[in-house]
N, C-alpha and C positions, 0 to 999 in steps of 0.2 A: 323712410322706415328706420336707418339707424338711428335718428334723431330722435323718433318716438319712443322707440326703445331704450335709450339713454335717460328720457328723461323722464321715463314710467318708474322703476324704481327708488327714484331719490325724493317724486310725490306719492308712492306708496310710502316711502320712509317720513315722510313729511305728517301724512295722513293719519298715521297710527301715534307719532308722537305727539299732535296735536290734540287726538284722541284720549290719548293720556292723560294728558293734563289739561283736559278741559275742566274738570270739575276745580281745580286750582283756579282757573281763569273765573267761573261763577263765584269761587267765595270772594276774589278779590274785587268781584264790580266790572269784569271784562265783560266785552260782545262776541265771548270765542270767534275774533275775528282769524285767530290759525286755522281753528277749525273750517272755520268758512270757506278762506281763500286755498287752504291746501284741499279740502274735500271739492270744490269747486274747478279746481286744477287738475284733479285727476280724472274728474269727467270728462275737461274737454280733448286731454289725454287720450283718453278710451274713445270718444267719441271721433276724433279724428284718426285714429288707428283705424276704427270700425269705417270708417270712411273710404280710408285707403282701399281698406280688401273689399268694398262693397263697389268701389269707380273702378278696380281690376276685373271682377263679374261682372259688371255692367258691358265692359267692352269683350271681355270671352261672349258675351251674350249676343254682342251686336256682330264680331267678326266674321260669321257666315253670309250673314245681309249682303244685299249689292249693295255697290259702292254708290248707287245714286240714291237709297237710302238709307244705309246706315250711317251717315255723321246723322241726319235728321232724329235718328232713333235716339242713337248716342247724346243728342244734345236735352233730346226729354228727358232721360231717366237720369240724367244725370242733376238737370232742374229736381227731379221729382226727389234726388237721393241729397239733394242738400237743402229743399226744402225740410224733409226728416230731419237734420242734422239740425238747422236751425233752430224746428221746433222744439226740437228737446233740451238742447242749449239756453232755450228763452227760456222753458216752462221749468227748469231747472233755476234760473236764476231770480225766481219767486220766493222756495221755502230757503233758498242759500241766502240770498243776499237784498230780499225785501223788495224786489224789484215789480215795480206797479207802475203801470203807464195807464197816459188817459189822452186822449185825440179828440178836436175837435175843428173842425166837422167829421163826425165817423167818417173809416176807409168805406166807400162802397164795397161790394162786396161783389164776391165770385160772378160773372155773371150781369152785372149792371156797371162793368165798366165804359168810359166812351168809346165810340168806335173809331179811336186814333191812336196812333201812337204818343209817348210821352216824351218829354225831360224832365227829370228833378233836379231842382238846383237845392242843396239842402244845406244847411248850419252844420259844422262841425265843432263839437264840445262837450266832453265826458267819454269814459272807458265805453266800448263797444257801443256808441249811438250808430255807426255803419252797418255793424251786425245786427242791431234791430230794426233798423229802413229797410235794409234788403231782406228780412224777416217777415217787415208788415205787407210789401211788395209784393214776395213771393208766396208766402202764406195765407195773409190775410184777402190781399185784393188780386189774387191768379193768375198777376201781371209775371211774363219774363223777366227781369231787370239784366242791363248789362252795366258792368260798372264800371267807371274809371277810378280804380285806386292805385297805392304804392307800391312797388318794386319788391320792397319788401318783406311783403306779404306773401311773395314764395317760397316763405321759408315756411310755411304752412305747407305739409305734405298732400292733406286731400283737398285744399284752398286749392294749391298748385294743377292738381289735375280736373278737378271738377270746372277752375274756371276756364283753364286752358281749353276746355272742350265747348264753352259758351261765349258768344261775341263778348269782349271783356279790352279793356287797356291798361295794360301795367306803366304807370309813371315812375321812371328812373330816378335817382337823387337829383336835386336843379332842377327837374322841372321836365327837361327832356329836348325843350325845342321846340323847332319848329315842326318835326316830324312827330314828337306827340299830339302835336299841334290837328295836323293832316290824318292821325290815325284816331283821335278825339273825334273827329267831323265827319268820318267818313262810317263812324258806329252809328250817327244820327241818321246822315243820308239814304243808311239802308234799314231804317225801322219800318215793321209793320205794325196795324193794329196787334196790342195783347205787349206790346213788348216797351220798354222803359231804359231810356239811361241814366243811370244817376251818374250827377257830378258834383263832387262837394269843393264849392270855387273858391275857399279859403286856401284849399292845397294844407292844412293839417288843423291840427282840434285848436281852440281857440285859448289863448292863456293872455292875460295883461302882458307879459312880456314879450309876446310876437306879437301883440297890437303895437305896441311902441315901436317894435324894429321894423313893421311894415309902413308905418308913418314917418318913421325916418328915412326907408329907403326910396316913399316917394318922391319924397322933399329933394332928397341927391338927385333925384332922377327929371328935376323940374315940374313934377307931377302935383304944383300947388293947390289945384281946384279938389282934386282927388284925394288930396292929403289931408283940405279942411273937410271934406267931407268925411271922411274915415277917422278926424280927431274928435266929429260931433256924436261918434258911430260908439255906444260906450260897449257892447257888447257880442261887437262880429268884428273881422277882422276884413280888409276890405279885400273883393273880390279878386281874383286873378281872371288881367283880362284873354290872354292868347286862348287857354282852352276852350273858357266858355265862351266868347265870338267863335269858336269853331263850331264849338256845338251846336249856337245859335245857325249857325250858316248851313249845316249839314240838314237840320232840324227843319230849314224852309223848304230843300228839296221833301223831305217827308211828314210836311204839313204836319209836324208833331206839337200836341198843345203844352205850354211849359206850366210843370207844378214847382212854387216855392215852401219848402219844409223850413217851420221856426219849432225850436224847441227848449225846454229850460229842465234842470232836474239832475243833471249829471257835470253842469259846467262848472262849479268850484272842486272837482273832481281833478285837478290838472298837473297835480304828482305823485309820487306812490307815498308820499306822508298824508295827501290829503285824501289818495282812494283808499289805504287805510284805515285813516279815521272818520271815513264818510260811512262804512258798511256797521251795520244795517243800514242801509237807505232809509231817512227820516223823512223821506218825500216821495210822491212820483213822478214819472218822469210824463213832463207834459209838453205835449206838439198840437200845432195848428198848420196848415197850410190852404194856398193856396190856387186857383187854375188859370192861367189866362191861353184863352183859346189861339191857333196858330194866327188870324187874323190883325192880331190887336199887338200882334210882336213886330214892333217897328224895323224897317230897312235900314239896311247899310252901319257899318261901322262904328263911327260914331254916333248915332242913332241909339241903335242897340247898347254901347258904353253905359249911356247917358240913363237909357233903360235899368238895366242891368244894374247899377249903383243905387236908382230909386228903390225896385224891389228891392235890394238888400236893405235899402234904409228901412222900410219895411220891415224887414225877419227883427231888425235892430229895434224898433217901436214894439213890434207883439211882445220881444221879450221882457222891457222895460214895462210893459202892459201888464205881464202877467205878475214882474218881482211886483210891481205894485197893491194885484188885485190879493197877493199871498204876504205878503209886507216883508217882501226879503227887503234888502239894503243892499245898494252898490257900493262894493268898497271902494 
């Protein structure tokens, strides 16, 4: 709360004087990108404020309940109060910031999901593509998602409490161990149908410069086969294996079928020189994915690796499929 409060004034200050001189910005050929980013900043400002006091009524609301079901109650409304949050965050970053997405195969939809639980192994590349997987998850296809992201993501006030209240894994800087490792595996093992974990196995957004230093750190590591494969890989970075064999292992206890998300549209997006001269979005941001049922998810360890590195070659082919069928260029 002090945090939000610190830093709602200095993006109301931001806001008006971008406001200002926006009409400056149109004579000279600008994208009022102040306008954008500082008007887009104080949404999520307010939106996470509103947040906060909305996950303190939710729990006054539940704290009468018995205790054998209020976390249950608690854990819906609290799904239910950051699906809101998201949507208005996406449906917001439309007329801000030109934000247009296209899937294909459509999400099924509310209601015709399988009757299993999930895993998503998803591409990480470009500002907020988490924020909208867990958006299209929870929004679009009714699914729970639990996620495994960063540590430092609780610096996020209502992030902090809304996930704290939903099976979720915070990963520590380095990675964590072997005990994120155990707490990764053990989100799978206890999935029901309706429910999803995502896991984004790069461990952060994708840039040419951590593709290089994660090919060189195979290479140190004797990790030759893995290295050529990840030097042939021009546009993922190669998987991390501890997590995801966890999740894969936890995932066989719950017969969960695993989904692969590939996506393109936000990846030259990979510092604030280039996400501010990307906005407006000249593009949209487009995903494919997709299912292989629990059956066809091969055993054991090595196995699974060997797996595991194919589909990614995969997410690495649709992307090069699509700069193609769109005539981007690989730099």
């Amino acid at each position: 709360m002090p945090l939000l409060a610190a830093l709602t004034g200095p993006a109301l200050a931001l806001l008006l004087l971008s406001a200002l001189t926006s009409p400056l910005t149109l004579v000279v050929g600008r994208r009022r990108r102040l306008l954008r980013f500082s008007a887009y900043f104080l949404l999520y400002l307010l939106t996470d404020l509103t947040g906060v006091v909305a996950a303190c009524w939710i729990w006054l609301r539940c704290l009468p309940l018995p205790a054998a079901s209020r976390d249950a109650r608690l854990q819906t409304l609290s799904y239910a109060l950051l699906a809101r949050m998201l949507g208005f965050l996406r449906s917001s970053a439309g007329p801000v910031f030109g934000l247009r997405t296209t899937v294909h195969p459509a999400i099924p939809p509310r209601g015709e999901q399988p009757p299993v639980p999930l895993l998503v192994f998803a591409r990480h590349a470009g500002p907020g593509d988490s924020f909208l997987l867990v958006h299209a998850l929870l929004c679009e296809a009714g699914l729970r998602p639990q996620v495994v992201l960063k540590q430092f993501l609780q610096w996020d006030p209502s992030l902090d409490i809304l996930i704290n209240r939903v099976p979720h894994c915070f990963v520590p800087p380095g990675g964590g161990g072997a005990e994120t490792a155990r707490e990764i595996g053990a989100l799978a093992a206890n999935l029901s149908p309706g429910q999803v974990v995502v896991l984004f196995p790069e461990g952060g957004n994708f840039t040419p410069q951590r593709r290089r230093r994660a090919i060189a750190w195979l290479r140190r590591t004797g990790q030759f086969r893995r290295a050529a494969r990840a030097q042939r890989a021009q546009h993922v970075l190669p998987p991390r294996m501890p997590g995801s064999l966890a999740l894969l292992d936890g995932a066989a206890t719950a017969q969960a079928d695993v989904v692969f998300v590939a996506h393109t549209g936000l990846d030259r997006m990979d510092s604030p020189a280039s996400i501010w001269h990307g906005v407006p979005l000249r593009e949209p941001l487009r995903a494919g994915w997709w299912r292989v049922p629990a059956p066809d998810v091969p055993a054991g360890s090595g196995a699974r690796e060997e797996w595991l590195t194919d589909q990614w070659s995969q997410v690495d082919a649709w992307i090069s499929d699509e700069w193609d069928r769109t005539g981007r260029r690989s730099d």
